[in-house]
NUMIDO-358348 format. One record per residue (C-alpha): residue in one letter; z, x, y. Coordinates in Angstrom, 2 decimals. Each point is the difference from the previous one (the first is absolute). Layout:
<A <Z X Y>>
...
END
This chain:
<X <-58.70 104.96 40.22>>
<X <-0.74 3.29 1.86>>
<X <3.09 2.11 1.02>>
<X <0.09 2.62 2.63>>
<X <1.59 3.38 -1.54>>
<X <-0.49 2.15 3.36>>
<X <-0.70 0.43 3.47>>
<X <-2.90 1.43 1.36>>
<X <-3.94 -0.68 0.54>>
<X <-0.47 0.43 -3.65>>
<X <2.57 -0.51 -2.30>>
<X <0.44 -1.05 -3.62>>
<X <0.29 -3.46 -0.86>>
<X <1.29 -1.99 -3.18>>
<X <-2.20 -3.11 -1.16>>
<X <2.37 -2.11 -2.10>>
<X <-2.24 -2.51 -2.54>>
<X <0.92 -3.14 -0.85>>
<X <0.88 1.10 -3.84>>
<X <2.07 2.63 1.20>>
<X <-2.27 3.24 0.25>>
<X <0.51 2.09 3.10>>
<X <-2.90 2.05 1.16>>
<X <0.16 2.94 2.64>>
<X <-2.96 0.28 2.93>>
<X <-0.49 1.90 3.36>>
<X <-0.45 -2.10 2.77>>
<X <-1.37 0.76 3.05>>
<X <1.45 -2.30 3.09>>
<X <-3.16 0.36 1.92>>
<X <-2.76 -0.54 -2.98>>
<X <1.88 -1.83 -2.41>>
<X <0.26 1.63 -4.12>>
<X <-1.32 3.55 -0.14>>
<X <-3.01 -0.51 -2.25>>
<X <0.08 3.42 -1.46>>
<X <3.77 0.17 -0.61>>
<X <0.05 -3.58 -1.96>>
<X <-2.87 0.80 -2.37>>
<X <1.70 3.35 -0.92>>
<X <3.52 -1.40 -0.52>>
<X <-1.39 -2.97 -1.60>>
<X <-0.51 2.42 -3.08>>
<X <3.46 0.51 -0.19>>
<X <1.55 -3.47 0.07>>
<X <0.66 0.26 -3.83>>
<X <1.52 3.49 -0.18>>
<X <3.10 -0.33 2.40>>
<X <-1.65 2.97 2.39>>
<X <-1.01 -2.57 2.69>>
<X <3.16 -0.03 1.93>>
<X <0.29 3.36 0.26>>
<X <-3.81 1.56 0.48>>
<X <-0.05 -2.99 2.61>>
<X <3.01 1.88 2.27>>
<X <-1.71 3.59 -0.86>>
<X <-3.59 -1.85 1.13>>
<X <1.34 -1.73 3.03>>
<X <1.27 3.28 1.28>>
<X <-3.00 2.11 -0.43>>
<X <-2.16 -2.82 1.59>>
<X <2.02 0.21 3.27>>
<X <-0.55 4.20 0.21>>
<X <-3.43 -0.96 -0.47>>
<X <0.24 -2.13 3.21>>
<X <1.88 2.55 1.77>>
<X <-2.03 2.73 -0.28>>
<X <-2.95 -2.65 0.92>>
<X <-1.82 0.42 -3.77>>
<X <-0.97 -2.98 -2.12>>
<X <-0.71 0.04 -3.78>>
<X <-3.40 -0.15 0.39>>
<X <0.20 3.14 1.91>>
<X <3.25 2.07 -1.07>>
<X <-1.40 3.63 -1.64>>
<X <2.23 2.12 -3.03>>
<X <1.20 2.29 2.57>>
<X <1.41 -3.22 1.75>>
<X <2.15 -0.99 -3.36>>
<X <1.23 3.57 -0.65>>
<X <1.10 0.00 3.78>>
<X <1.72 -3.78 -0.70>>
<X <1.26 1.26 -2.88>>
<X <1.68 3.23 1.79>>
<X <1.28 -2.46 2.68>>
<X <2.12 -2.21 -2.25>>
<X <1.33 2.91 -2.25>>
<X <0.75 3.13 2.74>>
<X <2.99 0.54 1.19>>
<X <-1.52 1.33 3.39>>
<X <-1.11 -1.93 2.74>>
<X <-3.50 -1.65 -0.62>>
<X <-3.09 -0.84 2.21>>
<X <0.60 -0.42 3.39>>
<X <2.63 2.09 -0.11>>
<X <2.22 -2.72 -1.66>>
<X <0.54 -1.06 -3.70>>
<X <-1.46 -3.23 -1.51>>
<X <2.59 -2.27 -1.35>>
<X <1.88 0.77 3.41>>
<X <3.75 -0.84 -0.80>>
<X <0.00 0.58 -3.70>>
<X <-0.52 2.74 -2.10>>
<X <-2.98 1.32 -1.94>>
<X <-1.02 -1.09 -3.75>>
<X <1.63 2.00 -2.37>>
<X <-2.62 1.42 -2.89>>
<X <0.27 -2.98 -2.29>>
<X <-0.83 -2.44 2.84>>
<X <-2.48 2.35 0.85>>
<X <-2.04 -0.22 -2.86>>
<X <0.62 -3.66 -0.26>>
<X <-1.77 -0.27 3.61>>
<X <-2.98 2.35 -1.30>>
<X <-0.68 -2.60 -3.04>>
<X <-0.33 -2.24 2.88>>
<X <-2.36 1.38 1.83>>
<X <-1.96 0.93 -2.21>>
<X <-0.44 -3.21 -1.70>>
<X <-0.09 -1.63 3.21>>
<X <-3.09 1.96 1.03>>
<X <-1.85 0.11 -3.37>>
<X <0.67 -3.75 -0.04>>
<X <-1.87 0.27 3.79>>
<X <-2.90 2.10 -1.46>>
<X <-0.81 -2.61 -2.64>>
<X <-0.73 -2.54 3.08>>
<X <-2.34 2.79 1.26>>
<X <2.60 1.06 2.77>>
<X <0.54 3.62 0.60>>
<X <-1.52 1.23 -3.20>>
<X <-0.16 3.54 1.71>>
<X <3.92 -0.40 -1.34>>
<X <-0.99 -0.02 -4.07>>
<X <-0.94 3.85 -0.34>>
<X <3.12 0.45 1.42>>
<X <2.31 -1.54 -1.43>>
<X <-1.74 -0.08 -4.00>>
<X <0.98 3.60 -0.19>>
<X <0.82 1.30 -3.49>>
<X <1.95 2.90 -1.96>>
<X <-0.28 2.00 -3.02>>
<X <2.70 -1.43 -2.86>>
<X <3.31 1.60 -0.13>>
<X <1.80 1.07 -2.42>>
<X <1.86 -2.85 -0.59>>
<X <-3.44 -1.95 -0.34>>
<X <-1.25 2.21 -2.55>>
<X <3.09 -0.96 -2.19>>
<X <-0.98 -3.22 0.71>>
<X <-3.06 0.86 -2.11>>
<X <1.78 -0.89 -3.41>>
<X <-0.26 -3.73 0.77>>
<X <-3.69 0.18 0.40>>
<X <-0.45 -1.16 3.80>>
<X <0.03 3.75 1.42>>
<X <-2.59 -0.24 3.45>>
<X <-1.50 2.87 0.86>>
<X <0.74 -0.83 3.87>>
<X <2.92 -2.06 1.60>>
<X <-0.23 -1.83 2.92>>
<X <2.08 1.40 3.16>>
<X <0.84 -1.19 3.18>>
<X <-0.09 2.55 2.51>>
<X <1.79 -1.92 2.55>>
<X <3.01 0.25 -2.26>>
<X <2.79 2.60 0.44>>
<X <0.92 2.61 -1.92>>
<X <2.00 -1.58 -3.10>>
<X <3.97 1.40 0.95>>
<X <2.40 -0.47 -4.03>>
<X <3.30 -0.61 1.45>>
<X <2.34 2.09 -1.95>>
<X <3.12 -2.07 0.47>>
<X <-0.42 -4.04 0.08>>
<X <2.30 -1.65 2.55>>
<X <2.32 -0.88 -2.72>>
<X <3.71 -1.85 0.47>>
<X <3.06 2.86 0.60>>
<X <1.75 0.81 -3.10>>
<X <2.74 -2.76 -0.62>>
<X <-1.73 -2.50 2.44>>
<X <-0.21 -2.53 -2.42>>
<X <3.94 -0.19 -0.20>>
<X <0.77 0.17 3.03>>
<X <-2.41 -2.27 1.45>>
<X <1.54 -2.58 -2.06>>
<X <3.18 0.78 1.16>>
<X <-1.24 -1.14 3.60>>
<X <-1.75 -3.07 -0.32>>
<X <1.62 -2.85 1.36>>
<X <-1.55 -2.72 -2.53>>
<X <-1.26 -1.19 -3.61>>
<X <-3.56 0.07 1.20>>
<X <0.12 3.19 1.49>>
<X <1.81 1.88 -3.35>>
<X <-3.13 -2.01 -1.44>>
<X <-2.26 1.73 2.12>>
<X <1.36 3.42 -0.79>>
<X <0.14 -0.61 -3.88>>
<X <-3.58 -0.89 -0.15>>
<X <-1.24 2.38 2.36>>
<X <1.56 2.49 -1.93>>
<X <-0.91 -1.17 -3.79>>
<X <-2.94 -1.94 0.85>>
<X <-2.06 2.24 2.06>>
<X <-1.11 -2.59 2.19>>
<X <-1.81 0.10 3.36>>
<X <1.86 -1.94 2.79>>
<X <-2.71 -2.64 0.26>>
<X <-0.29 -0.61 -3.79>>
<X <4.08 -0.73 -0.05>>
<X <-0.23 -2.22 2.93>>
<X <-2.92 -1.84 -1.72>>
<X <1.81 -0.65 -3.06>>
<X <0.64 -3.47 -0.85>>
<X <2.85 -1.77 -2.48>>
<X <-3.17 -0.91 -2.66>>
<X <-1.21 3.52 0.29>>
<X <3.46 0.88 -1.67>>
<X <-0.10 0.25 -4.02>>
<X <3.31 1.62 -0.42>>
<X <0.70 -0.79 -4.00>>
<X <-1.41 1.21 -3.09>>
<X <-2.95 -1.35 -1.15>>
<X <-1.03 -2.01 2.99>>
<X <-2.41 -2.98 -0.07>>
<X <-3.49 2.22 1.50>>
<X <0.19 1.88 -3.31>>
<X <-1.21 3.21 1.83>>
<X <3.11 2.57 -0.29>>
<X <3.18 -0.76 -2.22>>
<X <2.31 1.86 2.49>>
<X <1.57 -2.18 3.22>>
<X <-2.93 0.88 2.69>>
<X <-1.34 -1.26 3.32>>
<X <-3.95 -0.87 0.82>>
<X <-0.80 1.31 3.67>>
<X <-2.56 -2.65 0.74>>
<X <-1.68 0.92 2.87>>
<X <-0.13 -3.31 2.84>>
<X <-1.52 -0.63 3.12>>
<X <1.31 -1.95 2.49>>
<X <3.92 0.10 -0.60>>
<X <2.22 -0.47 2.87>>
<X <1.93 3.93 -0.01>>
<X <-3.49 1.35 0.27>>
<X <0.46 1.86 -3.35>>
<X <-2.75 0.32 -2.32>>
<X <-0.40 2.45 -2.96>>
<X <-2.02 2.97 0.67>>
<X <-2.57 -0.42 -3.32>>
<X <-1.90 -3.02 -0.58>>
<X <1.29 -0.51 -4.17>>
<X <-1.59 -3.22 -0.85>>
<X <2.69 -2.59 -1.19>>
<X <0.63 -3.91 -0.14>>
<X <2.43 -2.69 -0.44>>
<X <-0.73 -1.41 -3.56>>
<X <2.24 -3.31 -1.52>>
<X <2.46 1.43 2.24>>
<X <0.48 3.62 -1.18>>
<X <-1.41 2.60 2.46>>
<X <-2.34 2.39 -1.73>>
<X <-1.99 3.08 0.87>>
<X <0.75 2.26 3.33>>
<X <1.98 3.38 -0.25>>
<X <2.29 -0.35 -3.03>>
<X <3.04 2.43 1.02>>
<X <2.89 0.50 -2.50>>
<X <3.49 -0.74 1.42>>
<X <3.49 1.50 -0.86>>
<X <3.23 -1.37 -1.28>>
<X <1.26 1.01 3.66>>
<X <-2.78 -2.02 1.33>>
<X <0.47 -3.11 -1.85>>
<X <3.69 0.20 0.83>>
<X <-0.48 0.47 3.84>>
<X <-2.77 -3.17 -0.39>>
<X <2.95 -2.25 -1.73>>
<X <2.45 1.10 2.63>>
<X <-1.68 -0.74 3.04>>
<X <-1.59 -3.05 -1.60>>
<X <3.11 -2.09 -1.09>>
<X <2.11 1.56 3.40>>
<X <-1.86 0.59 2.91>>
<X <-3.50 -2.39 -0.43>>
<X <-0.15 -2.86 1.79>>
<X <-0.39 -2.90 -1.48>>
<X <-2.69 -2.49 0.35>>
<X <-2.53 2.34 1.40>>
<X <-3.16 -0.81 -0.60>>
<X <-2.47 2.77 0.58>>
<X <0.75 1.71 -3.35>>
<X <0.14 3.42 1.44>>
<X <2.38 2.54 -1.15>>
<X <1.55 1.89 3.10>>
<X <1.49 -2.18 2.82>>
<X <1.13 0.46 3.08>>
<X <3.80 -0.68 0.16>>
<X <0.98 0.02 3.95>>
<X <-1.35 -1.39 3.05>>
<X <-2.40 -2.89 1.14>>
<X <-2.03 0.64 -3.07>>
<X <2.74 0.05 -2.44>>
<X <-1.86 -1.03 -3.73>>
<X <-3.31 1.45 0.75>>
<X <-1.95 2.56 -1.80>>
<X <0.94 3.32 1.00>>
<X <-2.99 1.84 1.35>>
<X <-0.15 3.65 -1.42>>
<X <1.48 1.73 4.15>>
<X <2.71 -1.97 -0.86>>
<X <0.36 1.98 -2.86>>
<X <-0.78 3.75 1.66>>
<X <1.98 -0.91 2.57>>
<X <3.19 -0.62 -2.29>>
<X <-0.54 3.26 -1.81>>
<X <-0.56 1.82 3.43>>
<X <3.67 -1.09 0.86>>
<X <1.69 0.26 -3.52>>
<X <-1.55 3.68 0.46>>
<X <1.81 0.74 3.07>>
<X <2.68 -1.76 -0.76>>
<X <0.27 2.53 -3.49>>
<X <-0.75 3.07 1.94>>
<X <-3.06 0.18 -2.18>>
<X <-2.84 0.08 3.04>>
<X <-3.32 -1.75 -0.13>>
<X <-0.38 -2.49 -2.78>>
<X <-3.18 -1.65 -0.80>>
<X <-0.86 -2.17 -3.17>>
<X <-2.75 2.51 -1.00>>
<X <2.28 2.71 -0.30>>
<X <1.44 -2.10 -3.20>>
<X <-3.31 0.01 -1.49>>
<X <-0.80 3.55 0.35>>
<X <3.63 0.54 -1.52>>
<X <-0.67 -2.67 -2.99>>
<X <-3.53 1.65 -0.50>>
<X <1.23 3.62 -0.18>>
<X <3.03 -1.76 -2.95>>
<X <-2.64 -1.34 -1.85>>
<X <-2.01 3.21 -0.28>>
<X <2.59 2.26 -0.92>>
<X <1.35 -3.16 -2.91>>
<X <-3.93 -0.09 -1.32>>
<X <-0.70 3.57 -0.56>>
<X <-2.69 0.22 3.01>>
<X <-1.89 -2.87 -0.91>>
<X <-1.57 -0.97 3.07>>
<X <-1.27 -3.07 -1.81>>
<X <3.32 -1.59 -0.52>>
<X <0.52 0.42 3.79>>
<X <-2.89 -1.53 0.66>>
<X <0.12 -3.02 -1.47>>
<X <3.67 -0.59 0.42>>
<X <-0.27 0.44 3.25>>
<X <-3.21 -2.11 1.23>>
<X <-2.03 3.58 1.27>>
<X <-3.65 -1.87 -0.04>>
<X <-1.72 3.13 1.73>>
<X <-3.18 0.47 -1.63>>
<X <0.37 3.50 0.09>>
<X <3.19 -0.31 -2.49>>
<X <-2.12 -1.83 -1.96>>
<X <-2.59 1.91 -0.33>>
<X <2.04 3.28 -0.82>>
<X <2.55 -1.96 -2.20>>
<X <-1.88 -2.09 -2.51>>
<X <2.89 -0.64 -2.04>>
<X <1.26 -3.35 0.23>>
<X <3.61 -1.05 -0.56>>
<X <1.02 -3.41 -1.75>>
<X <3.23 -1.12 1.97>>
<X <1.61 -0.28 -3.64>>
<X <-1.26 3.13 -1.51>>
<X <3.50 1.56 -0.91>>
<X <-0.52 3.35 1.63>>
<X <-0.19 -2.28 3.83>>
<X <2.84 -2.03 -1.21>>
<X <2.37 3.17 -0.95>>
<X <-1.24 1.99 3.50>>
<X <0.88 -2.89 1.64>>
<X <3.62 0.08 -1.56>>
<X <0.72 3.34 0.58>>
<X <-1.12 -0.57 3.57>>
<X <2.37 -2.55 0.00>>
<X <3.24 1.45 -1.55>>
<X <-0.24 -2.51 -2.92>>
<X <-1.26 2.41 -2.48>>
<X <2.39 1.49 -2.11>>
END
């Protein structure tokens, strides 16, 4: 089943398979798939990226045809103009900005959209189209100092590859983080079980929004010593799923599966006593019986009354708890930043703990963090306390 995700000559589609897998594509309404674009995003079915280098894709293939350039023909000093276009804040070619209506990518979007393009066209030069491209974009640098430290584990290189499309790399000082107190007060304003739920985890759990609205009841092992054997401590498994009806998927690809009953593998995220108790009282009061999807989160008003509760439902009820709370802006993220920045400060600086208990699969963090954590290695369990309030 193919399902149209915008308007527009090209746009991106979703392929949904018959076991469940959902692919993204470019089509063109005129000559059908865009060849290029599938074989490129085809290498990124398994990694989650699809979805989104499909939108950043899309969007640089329709400059392309409004400037009257192809693939086959587009130069370097093409991209860097395409590249200014979508991240100036100053009126573009033509005298008007690209993306007319909406405003320019911010840095990290930025270099997410250079990646793109720069697999995109290497992928291109391996068919033998536009290989001009290659010397281009395979420049190099000299290792930094931070590589050089690197040397210790024995894998120093003595030259890194760089994109040159890519912007200049922009450390935010101060995360978007939740306003002192939020936590408490947002509590204070929401009108249900499931939305106190929402807060609790969002705020012990570190969750994204579309790994809590993809949470289902047998993802839940919320005693001590639970049947999957693989942490002692009550804990979820973010399973990542394609498919589900709320559109919300995990963001990492953890590889899990249903065994005699007991769900095992995915993300394996600790959860509080404050947790567990917000699960129990939204479970036994507010749940409604005899629903059959499995899913944790439901909808509780309207025509769709009982049905998973896709993860704008959830920004939007933040958004007005916010307002309502005179706290501003809130957005699920800004829990996760908050949690993050907790869990630091409770493990001494040790980025590895953060890592792991929070899901970060960037291969960059992996590579400059070899460290790994066991989820029941005492030092996670007693940062994750203290984050908590339980430690005493």
């Amino acid at each position: 089943m193919v399902r149209t995700l915008s308007v527009g000559q090209l746009r991106v589609q979703s392929v949904r398979y018959g076991d469940g897998r959902v692919a993204y594509t470019i089509f063109d309404s005129v000559r059908g798939v865009h060849g290029g674009a599938e074989r490129y995003l085809g290498g990124y079915a398994c990694s989650g990226s699809d979805r989104t280098y499909a939108y950043l894709l899309v969007d640089h293939l329709r400059w392309l045809e409004h400037e009257g350039l192809t693939p086959e023909d587009v130069g370097f000093g093409d991209l860097e103009r395409y590249m200014g276009a979508i991240g100036a804040k100053v009126a573009g070619p033509y005298g008007r900005p690209w993306r007319v209506g909406k405003r320019p990518y911010g840095n990290d979007a930025l270099r997410g959209a250079a990646a793109c393009l720069k697999g995109f066209y290497l992928k291109q030069a391996e068919l033998g189209v536009n290989t001009e491209l290659v010397a281009s974009l395979k420049l190099h640098r000299m290792p930094t100092q931070r590589d050089r430290d690197r040397s210790l584990l024995g894998h120093l290189q003595r030259s890194m590859q760089a994109n040159p499309l890519a912007p200049k790399s922009v450390r935010r000082r101060h995360k978007k983080m939740l306003p002192d107190g939020a936590r408490a007060v947002l509590l204070d304003e929401v009108n249900s079980l499931r939305d106190r739920l929402v807060v609790e985890w969002l705020s012990d759990g570190g969750f994204r929004a579309g790994e809590m609205c993809g949470l289902h009841l047998c993802d839940l092992h919320l005693r001590e010593e639970a049947a999957c054997g693989e942490c002692r401590g009550p804990h979820a498994h973010v399973c990542h799923r394609d498919g589900l009806v709320n559109g919300a998927r995990a963001k990492t690809k953890w590889e899990w599966e249903l065994r005699d009953g007991v769900i095992h593998g995915g993300l394996i995220k600790r959860v509080s006593p404050a947790m567990v108790h917000a699960y129990f009282d939204y479970l036994t009061l507010e749940y409604p019986r005899g629903a059959s999807h499995g899913m944790l989160l439901v909808q509780q008003h309207g025509p769709g009354r009982g049905l998973p509760w896709a993860p704008e439902g959830a920004r939007k009820m933040l958004r007005r708890a916010g307002r309502r709370a005179g706290l501003g802006l809130i957005k699920p993220h800004m829990f996760r930043h908050t949690w993050a920045s907790a869990v630091l400060e409770a493990a001494d600086g040790n980025l590895a703990i953060v890592r792991d208990a929070g899901g970060w699969a960037s291969t960059e963090v992996v590579d400059e963090i070899y460290a790994h954590v066991d989820v029941n290695d005492p030092v996670f369990h007693d940062a994750l306390l203290a984050t908590w309030g339980e430690l005493r």
